[in-house]
C-alpha positions as a Markdown table, in Angstrom:
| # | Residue | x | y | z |
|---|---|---|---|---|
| 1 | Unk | -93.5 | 8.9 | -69.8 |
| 2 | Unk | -96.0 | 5.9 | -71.2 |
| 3 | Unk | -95.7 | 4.5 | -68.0 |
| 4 | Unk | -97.3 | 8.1 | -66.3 |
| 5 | Unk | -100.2 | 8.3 | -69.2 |
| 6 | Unk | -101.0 | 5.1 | -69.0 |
| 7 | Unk | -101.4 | 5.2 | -64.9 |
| 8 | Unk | -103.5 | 8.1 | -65.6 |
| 9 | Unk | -106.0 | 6.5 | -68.2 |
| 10 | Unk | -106.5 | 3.5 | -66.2 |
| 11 | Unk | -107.7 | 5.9 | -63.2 |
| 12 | Unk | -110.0 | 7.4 | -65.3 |
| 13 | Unk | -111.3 | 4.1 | -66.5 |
| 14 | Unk | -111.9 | 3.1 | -62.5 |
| 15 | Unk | -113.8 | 6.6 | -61.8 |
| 16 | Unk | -116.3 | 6.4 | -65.0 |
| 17 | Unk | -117.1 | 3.0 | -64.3 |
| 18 | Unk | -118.3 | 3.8 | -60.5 |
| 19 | Unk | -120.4 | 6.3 | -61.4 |
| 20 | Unk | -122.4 | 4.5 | -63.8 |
| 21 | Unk | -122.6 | 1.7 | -61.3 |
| 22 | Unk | -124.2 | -1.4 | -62.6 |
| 23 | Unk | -126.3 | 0.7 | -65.4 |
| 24 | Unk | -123.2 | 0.6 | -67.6 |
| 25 | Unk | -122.9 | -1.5 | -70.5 |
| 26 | Unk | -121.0 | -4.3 | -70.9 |
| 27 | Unk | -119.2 | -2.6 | -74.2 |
| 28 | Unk | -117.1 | 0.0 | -72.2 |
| 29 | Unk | -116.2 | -2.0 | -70.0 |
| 30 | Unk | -114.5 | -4.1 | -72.4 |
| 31 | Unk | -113.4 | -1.3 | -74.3 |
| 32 | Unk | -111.9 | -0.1 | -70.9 |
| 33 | Unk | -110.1 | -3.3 | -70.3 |
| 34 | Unk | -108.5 | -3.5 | -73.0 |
| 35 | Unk | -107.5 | 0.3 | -72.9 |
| 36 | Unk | -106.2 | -0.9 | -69.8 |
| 37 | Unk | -104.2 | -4.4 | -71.1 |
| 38 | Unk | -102.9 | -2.0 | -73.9 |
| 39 | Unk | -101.5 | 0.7 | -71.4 |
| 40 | Unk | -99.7 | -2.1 | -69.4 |
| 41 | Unk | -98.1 | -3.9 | -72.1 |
| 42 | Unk | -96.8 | -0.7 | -72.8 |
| 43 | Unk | -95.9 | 0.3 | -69.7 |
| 44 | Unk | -94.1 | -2.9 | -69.5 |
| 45 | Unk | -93.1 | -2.6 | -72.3 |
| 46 | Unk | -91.3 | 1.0 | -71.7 |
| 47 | Unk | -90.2 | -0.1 | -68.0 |
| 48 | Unk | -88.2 | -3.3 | -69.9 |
| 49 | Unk | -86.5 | -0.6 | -72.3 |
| 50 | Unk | -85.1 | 2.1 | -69.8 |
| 51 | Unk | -84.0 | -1.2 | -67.5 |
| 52 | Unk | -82.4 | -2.2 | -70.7 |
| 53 | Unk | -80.6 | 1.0 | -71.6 |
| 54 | Unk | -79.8 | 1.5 | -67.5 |
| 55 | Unk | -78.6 | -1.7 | -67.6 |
| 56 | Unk | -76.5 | -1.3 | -70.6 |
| 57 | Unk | -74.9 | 1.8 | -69.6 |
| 58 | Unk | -74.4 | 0.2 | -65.6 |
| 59 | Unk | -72.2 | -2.6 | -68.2 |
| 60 | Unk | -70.6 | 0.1 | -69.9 |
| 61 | Unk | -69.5 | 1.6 | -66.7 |
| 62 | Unk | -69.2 | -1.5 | -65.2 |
| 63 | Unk | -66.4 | -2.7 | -68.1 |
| 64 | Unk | -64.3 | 0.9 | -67.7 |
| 65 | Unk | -64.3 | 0.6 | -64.7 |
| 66 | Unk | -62.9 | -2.6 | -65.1 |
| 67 | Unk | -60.3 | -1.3 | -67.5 |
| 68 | Unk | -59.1 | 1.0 | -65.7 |
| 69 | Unk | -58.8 | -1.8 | -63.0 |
| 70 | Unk | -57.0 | -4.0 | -65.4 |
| 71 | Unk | -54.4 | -0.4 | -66.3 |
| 72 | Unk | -53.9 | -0.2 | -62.6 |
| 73 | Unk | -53.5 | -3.8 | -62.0 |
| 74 | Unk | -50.7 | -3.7 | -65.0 |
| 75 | Unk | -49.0 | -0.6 | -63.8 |
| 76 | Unk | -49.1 | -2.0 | -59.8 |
| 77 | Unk | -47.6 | -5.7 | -61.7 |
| 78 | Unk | -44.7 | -4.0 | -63.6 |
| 79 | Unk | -43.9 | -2.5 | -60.4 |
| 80 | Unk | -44.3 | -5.5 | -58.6 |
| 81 | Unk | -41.6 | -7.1 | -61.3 |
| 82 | Unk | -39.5 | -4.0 | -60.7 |
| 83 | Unk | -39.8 | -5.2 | -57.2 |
| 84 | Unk | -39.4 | -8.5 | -57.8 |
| 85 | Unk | -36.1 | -8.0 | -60.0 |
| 86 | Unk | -34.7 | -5.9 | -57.2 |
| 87 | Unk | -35.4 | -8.4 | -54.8 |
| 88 | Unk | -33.8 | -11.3 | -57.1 |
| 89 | Unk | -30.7 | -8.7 | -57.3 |
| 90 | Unk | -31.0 | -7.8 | -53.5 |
| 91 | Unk | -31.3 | -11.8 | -52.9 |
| 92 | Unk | -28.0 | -12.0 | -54.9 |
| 93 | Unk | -26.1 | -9.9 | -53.2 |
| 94 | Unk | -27.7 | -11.0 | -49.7 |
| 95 | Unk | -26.3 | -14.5 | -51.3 |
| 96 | Unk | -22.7 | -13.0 | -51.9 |
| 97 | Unk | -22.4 | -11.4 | -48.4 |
| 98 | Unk | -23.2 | -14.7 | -47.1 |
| 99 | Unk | -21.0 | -16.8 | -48.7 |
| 100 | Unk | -18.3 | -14.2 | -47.5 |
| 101 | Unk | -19.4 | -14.3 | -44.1 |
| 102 | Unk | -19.3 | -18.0 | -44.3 |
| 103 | Unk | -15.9 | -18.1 | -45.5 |
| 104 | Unk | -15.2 | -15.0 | -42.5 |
| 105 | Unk | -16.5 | -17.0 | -40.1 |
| 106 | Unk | -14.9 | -19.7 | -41.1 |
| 107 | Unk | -11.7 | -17.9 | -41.0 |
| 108 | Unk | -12.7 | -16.9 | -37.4 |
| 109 | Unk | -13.3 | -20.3 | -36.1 |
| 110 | Unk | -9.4 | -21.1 | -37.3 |
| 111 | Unk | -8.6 | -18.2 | -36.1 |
| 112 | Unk | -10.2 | -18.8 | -33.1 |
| 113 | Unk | -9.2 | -23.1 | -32.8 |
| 114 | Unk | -5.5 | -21.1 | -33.4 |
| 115 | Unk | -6.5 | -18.7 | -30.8 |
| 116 | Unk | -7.7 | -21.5 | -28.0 |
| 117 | Unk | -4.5 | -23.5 | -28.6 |
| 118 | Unk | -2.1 | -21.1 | -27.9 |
| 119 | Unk | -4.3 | -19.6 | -24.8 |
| 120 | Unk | -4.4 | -23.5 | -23.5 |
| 121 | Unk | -0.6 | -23.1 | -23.8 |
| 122 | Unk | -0.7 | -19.6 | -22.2 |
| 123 | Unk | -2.5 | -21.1 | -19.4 |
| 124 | Unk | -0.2 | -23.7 | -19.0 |
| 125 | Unk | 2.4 | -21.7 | -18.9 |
| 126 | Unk | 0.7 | -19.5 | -16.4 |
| 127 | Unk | 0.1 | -22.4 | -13.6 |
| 128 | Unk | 4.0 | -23.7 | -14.5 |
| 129 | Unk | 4.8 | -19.7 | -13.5 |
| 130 | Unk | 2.4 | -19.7 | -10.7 |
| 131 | Unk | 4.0 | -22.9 | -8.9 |
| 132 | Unk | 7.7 | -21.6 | -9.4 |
| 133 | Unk | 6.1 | -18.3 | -8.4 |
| 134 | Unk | 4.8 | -20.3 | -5.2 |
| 135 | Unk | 8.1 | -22.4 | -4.6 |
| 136 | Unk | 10.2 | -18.6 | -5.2 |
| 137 | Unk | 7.7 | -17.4 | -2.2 |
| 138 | Unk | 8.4 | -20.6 | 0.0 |
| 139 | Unk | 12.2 | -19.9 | -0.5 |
| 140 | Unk | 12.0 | -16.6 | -0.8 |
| 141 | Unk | 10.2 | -16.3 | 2.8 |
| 142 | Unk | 13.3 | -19.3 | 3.6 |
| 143 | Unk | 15.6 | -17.2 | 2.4 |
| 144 | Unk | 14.5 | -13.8 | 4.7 |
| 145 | Unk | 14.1 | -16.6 | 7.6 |
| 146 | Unk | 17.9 | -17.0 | 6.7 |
| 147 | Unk | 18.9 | -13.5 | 6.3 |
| 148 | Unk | 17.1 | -12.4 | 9.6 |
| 149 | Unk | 18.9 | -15.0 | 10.9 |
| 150 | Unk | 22.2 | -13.7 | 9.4 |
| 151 | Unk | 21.9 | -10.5 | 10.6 |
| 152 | Unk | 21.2 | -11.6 | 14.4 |
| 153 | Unk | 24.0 | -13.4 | 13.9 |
| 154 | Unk | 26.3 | -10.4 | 12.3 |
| 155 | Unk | 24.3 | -7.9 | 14.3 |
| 156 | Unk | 26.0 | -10.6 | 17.6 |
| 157 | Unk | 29.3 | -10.4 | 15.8 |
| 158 | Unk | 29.6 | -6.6 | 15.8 |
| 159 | Unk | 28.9 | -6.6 | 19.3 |
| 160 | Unk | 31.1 | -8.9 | 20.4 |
| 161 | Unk | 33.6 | -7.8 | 17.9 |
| 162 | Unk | 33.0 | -4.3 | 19.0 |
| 163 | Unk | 34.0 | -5.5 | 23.0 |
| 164 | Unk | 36.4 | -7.4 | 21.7 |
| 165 | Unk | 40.2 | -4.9 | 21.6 |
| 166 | Unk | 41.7 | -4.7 | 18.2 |
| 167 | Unk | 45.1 | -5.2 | 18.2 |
| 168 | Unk | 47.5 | -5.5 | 15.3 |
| 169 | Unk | 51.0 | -3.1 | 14.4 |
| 170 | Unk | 53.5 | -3.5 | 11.5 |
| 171 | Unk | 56.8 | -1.7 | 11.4 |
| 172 | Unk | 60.3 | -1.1 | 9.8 |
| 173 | Unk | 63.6 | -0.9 | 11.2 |
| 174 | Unk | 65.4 | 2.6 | 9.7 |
| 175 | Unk | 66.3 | 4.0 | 7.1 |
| 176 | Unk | 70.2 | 4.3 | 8.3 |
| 177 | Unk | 71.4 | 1.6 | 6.7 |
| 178 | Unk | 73.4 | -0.8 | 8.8 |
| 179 | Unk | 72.7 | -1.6 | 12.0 |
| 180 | Unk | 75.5 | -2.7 | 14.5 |
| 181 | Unk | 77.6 | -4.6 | 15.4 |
| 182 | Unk | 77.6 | -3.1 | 18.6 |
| 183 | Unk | 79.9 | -4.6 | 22.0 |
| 184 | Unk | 76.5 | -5.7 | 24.0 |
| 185 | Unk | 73.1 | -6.6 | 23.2 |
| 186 | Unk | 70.7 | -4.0 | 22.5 |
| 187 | Unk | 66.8 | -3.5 | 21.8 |
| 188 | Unk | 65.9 | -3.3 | 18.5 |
| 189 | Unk | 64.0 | -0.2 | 18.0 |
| 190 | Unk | 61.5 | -0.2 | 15.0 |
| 191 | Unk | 61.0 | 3.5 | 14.3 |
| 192 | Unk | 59.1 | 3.6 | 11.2 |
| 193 | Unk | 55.1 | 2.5 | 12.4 |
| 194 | Unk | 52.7 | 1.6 | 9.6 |
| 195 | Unk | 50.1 | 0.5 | 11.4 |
| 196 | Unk | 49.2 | 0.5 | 15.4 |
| 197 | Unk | 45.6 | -0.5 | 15.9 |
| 198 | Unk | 45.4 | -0.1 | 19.8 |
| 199 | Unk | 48.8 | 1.8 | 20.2 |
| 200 | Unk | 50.2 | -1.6 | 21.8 |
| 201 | Unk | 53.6 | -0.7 | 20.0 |
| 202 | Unk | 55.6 | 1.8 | 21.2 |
| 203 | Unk | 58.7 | 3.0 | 18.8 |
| 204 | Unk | 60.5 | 5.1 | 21.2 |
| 205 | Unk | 61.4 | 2.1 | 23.8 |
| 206 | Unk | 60.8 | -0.7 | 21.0 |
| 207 | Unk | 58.6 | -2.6 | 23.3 |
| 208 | Unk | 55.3 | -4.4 | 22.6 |
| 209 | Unk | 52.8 | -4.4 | 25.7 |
| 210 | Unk | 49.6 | -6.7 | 25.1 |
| 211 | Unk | 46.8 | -4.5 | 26.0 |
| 212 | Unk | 44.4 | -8.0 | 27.3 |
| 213 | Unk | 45.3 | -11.1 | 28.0 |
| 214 | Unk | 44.9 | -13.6 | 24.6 |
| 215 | Unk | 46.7 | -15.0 | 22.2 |
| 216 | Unk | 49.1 | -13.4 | 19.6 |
| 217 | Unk | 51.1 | -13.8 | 16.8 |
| 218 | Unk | 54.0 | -12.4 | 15.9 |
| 219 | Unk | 56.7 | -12.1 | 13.3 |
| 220 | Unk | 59.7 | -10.6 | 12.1 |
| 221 | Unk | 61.9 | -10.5 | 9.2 |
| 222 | Unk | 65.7 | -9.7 | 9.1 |
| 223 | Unk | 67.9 | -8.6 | 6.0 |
| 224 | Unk | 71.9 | -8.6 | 6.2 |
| 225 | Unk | 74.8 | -7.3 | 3.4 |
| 226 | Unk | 77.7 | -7.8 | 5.1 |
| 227 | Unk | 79.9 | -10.9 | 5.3 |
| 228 | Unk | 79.2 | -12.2 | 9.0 |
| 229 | Unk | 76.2 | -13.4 | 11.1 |
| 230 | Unk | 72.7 | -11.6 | 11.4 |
| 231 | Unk | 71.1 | -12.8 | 14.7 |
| 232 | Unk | 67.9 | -11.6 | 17.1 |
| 233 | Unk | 66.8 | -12.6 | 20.3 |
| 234 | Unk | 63.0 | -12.6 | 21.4 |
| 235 | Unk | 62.1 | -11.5 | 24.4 |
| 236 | Unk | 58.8 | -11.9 | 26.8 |
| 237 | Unk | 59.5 | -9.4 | 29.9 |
| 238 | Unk | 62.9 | -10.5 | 30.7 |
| 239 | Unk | 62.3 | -14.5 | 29.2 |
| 240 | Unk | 63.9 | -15.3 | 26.1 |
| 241 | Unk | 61.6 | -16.7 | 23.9 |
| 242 | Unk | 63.6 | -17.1 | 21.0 |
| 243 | Unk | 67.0 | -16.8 | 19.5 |
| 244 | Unk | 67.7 | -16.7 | 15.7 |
| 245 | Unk | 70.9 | -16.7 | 13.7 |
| 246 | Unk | 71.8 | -16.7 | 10.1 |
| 247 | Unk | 75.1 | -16.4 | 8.5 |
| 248 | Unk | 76.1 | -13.9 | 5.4 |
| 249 | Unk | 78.4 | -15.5 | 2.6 |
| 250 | Unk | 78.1 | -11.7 | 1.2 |
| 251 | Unk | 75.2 | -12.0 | -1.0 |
| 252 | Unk | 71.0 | -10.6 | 0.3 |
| 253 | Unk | 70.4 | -12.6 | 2.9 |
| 254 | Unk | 67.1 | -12.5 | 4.8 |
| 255 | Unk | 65.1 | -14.6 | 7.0 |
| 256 | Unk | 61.6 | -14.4 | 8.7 |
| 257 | Unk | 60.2 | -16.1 | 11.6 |
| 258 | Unk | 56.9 | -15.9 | 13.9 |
| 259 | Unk | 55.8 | -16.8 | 17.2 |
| 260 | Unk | 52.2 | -17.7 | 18.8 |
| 261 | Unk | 52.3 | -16.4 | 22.7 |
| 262 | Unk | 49.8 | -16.6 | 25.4 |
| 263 | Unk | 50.1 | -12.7 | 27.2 |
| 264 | Unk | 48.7 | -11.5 | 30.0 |
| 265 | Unk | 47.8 | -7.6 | 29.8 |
| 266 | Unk | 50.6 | -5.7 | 30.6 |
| 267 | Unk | 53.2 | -8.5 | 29.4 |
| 268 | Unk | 56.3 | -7.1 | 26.9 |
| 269 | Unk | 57.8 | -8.6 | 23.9 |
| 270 | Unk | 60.7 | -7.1 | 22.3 |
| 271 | Unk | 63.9 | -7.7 | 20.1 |
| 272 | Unk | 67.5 | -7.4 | 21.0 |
| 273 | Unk | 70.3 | -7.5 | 18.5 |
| 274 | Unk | 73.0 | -9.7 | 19.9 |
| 275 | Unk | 76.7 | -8.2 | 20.8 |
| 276 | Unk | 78.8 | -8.5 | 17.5 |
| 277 | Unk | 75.7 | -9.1 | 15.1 |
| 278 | Unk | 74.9 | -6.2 | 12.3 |
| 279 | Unk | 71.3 | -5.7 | 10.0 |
| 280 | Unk | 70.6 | -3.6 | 7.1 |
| 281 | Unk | 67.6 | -1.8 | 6.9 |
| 282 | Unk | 66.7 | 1.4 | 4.2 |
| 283 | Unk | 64.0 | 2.7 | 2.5 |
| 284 | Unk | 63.1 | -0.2 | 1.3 |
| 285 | Unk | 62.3 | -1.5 | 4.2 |
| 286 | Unk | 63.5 | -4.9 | 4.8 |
| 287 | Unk | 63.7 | -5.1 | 8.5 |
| 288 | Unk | 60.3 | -5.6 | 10.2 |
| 289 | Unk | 58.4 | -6.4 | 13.2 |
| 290 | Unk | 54.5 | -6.8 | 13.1 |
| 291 | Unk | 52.4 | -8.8 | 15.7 |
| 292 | Unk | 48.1 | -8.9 | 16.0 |
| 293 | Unk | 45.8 | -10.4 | 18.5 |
| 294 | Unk | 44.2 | -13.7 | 17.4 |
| 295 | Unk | 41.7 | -13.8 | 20.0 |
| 296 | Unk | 41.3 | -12.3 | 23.8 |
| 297 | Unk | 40.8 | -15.2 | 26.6 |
């Protein structure tokens, strides 16, 4: 407000002393300018004082606002130390779980050295499999060679074995009991057939008749109780072949023999009991004649 009056008095000094003009004294004007000196000091004088008080309440301001700066600062560094703590703690742990991974990992890379030697081995094993694998092919594909082979062969053999006449008999005597002696020779006929593949045998007439010409073999056994001589004569057509004799002290007596003939188809073989001979022949069958063809020619 001293500032304003004194503005205002110092205007009023300016207008009074330009209307006068140069007719004024030299008093007033003095008196003027020192009104004037005295209104600026205190105008300065005033101007200093409200800077001082609006620059004492700017401090004031200035210093809570820094207070309240330093609060917050304290409140943001206790949560910073919270922080802090939690990431010391958090560190720790992060610490922990590292060391236990290392020691996992660790773990892992035995495991896994463990893991590398036995696969090595596995693959070892694997190529030693593979090559007998290979060498089981090679003789496995031998082998089919072989069998395809074999069964050409076999598949040949039925053929030629299913051309080829089957020919084979065996038979027994009777089941009279003795046989003979009788005043002349007669044929010997075996009336119990057990087998007569090709029906070469014929039990009625006694006779043997080679279906192809090959070779045969044929046999016969004889069995005698009575004191005496057993005998039998082999017979091709009307050829002797053979003649067989064996004497009877009264105990079993028995005594086999065979032949191997060359026959032409349609050729007979048969036995005759000789005049005077006997046989014995039962159930049991010990009398037989059997004969089979080795091979045709």
């Amino acid at each position: 407000m001293r500032v304003v009056v004194g503005l205002l008095l110092l205007l009023l000094g300016l207008c009074g002393s330009g209307a006068q003009g140069d007719g004024g004294g030299l008093g007033q004007v003095g008196e003027i300018r020192e009104f004037q000196d005295t209104a600026q000091r205190d105008a300065v004088e005033e101007s200093t004082e409200q800077n001082t008080k609006q620059t004492t309440s700017d401090i004031w301001a200035e210093v809570r606002a820094l207070r309240y700066m330093v609060v917050k600062l304290e409140v943001e560094l206790r949560n910073m130390e919270a922080i802090v703590k939690d990431s010391e703690s958090l560190v720790n742990e992060l610490k922990t779980e590292l060391i236990v991974t290392k020691v996992y990992v660790e773990m892992l890379q035995r495991d896994n050295s463990v893991q590398e030697t036995r696969l090595t081995a596995v693959e070892s094993k694997t190529r030693d499999l593979e090559k007998e694998n290979a060498d089981l092919q090679t003789r496995l594909s031998s082998s089919e060679s072989e069998l395809l082979l074999s069964k050409s062969r076999i598949d040949q053999l039925e053929r030629d074995n299913a051309e080829k006449p089957k020919v084979a008999f065996y038979t027994a005597l009777t089941d009279a009991g003795h046989v003979g002696p009788y005043n002349t020779d007669i044929t010997l006929k075996y009336s119990k057939v057990f087998t007569n593949i090709g029906n070469a045998y014929n039990p009625a007439t006694g006779f043997f008749t080679a279906p192809v010409k090959g070779v045969y073999y044929l046999q016969f056994t004889l069995f005698g109780l009575r004191i005496g001589h057993m005998a039998v004569t082999v017979y091709k057509n009307n050829q002797k072949i053979m003649f067989n004799v064996e004497r009877n002290d009264g105990n079993y007596e028995y005594f086999t023999n065979s032949v191997v003939l060359e026959l032409l188809a349609g050729d007979k073989i048969h036995l005759d009991l000789p005049s005077t001979y006997t046989l014995f022949d039962s159930t049991d069958n010990h009398c037989t004649f059997s004969g089979s063809l080795l091979f045709p020619l």
